[in-house]
Each structure stands twice: as C-alpha cells, then as structure tokens.
TIMI-231811 format. One record per residue (C-alpha): residue number from 1; residue in one letter; chain; z, x, y. Coordinates in steps of 0.25 Angstrom, whole numbers. Example, Ala and Ser with C-alpha at 12.3 -4.5 7.8 and 13.67 -1.06 7.14 Angstrom:
% TIMI-231811
<i=1&aa=A&ch=A&Z=31&X=49&Y=-18>;
<i=2&aa=S&ch=A&Z=29&X=55&Y=-4>;
//
This chain:
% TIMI-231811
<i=1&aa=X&ch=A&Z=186&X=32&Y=-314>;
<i=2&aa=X&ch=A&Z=193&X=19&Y=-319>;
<i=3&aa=X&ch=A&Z=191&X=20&Y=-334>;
<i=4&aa=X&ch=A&Z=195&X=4&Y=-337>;
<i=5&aa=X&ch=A&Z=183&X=1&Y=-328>;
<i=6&aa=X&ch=A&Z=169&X=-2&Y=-337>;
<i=7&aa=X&ch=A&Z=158&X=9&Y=-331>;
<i=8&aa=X&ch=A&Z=146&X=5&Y=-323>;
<i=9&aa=X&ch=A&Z=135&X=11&Y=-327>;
<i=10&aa=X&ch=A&Z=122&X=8&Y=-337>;
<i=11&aa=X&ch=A&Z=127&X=0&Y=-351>;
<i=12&aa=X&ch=A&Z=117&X=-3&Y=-358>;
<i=13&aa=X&ch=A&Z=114&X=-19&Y=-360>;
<i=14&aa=X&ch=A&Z=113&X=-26&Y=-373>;
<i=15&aa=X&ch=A&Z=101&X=-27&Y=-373>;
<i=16&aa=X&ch=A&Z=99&X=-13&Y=-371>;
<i=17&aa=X&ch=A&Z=108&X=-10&Y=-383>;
<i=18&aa=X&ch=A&Z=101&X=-19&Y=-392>;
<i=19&aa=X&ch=A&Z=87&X=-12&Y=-389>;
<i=20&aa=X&ch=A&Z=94&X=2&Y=-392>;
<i=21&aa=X&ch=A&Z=97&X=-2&Y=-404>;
<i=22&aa=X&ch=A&Z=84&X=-8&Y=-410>;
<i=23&aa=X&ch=A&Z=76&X=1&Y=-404>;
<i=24&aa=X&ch=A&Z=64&X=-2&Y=-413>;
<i=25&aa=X&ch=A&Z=64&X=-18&Y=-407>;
<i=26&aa=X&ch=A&Z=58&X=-23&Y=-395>;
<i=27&aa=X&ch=A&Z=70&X=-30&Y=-388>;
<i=28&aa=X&ch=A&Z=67&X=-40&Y=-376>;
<i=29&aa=X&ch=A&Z=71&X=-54&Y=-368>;
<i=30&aa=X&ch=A&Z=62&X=-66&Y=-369>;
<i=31&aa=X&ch=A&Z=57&X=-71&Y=-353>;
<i=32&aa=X&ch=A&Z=54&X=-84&Y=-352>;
<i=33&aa=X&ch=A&Z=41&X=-88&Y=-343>;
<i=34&aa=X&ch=A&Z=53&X=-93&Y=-333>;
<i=35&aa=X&ch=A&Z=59&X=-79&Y=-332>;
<i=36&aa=X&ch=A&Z=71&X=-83&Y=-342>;
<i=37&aa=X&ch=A&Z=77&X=-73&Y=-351>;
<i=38&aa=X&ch=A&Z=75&X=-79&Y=-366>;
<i=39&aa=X&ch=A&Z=78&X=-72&Y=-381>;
<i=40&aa=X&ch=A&Z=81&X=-59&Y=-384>;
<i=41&aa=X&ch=A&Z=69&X=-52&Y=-393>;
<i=42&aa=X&ch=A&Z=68&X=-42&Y=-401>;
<i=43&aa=X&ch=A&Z=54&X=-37&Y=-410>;
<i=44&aa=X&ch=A&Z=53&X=-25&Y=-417>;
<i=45&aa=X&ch=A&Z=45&X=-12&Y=-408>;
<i=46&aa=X&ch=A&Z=30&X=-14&Y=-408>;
<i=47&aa=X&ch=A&Z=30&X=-27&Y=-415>;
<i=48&aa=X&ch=A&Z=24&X=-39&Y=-406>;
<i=49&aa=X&ch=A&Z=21&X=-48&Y=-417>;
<i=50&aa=X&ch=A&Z=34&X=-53&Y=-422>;
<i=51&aa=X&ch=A&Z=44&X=-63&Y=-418>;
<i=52&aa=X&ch=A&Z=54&X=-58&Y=-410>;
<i=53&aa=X&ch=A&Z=68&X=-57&Y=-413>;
<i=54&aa=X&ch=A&Z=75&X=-67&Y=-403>;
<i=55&aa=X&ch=A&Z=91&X=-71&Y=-400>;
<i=56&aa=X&ch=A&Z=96&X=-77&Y=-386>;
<i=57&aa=X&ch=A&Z=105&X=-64&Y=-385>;
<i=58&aa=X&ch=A&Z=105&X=-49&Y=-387>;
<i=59&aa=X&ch=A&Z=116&X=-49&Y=-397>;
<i=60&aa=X&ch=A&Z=108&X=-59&Y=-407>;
<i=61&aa=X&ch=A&Z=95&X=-52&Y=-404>;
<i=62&aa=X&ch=A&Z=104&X=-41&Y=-407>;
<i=63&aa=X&ch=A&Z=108&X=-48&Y=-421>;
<i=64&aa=X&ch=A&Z=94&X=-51&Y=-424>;
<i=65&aa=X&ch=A&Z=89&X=-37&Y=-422>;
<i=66&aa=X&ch=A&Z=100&X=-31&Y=-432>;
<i=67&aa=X&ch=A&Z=95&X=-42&Y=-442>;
<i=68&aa=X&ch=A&Z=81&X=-39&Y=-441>;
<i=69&aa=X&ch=A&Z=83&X=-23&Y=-442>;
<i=70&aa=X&ch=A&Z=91&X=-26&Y=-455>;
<i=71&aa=X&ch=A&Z=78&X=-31&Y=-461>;
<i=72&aa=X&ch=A&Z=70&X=-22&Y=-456>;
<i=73&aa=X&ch=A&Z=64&X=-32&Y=-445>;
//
C-alpha cells in the first residue's frame, strides 16, 4: 500500500464535525420553497422559540456557535 496516497474511506464532513462538537445545538441547512440550499443554522436542543443562529458557511456558523457558548447561549 502506497502511503503518499490519501485513504478512501469514511472522513467525516464539516459539517459532521461541527455537530460533534456542540452537541447540545440543533444544527441544520435552510431549503428554500425552490429546493435551494440557504443559511447555515444552529438553536440550542429543544429550543424552538428562539432565532436561530445563521452564516452563509460552516466555518462562520462555526464562529457564531463558539461566541454564543462563551455567553452561555
């Protein structure tokens, strides 16, 4: 087996990697009526009420999730 090669297999996306670590948010992707992708979005487990947390992208939802944790959501 050539080691310079990257291995196939199951890595885990961005996405999934955000969720594992905030696992006490809800962390989805905004559909619009048309079928296209919109925000990033992020609410605390079991809250419904609240306005979500939004960015255009995983690394800035990530950003917003890391501020909110800091006070205490």
């Amino acid at each position: 087996m050539r080691e310079d090669l990257t291995p196939l297999g199951c890595v885990p996306s961005a996405v999934e990697v955000l969720q594992g670590d905030f696992p006490d948010w809800d962390i989805w992707r905004e559909r619009s009526p048309g079928g296209r992708h919109g925000d990033w979005c992020a609410r605390p487990v079991g809250d419904q009420e609240s306005e979500p947390l939004r960015h255009a992208n995983v690394e800035g939802l990530r950003d917003l999730l890391m501020a909110a944790d800091l006070q205490g959501s």
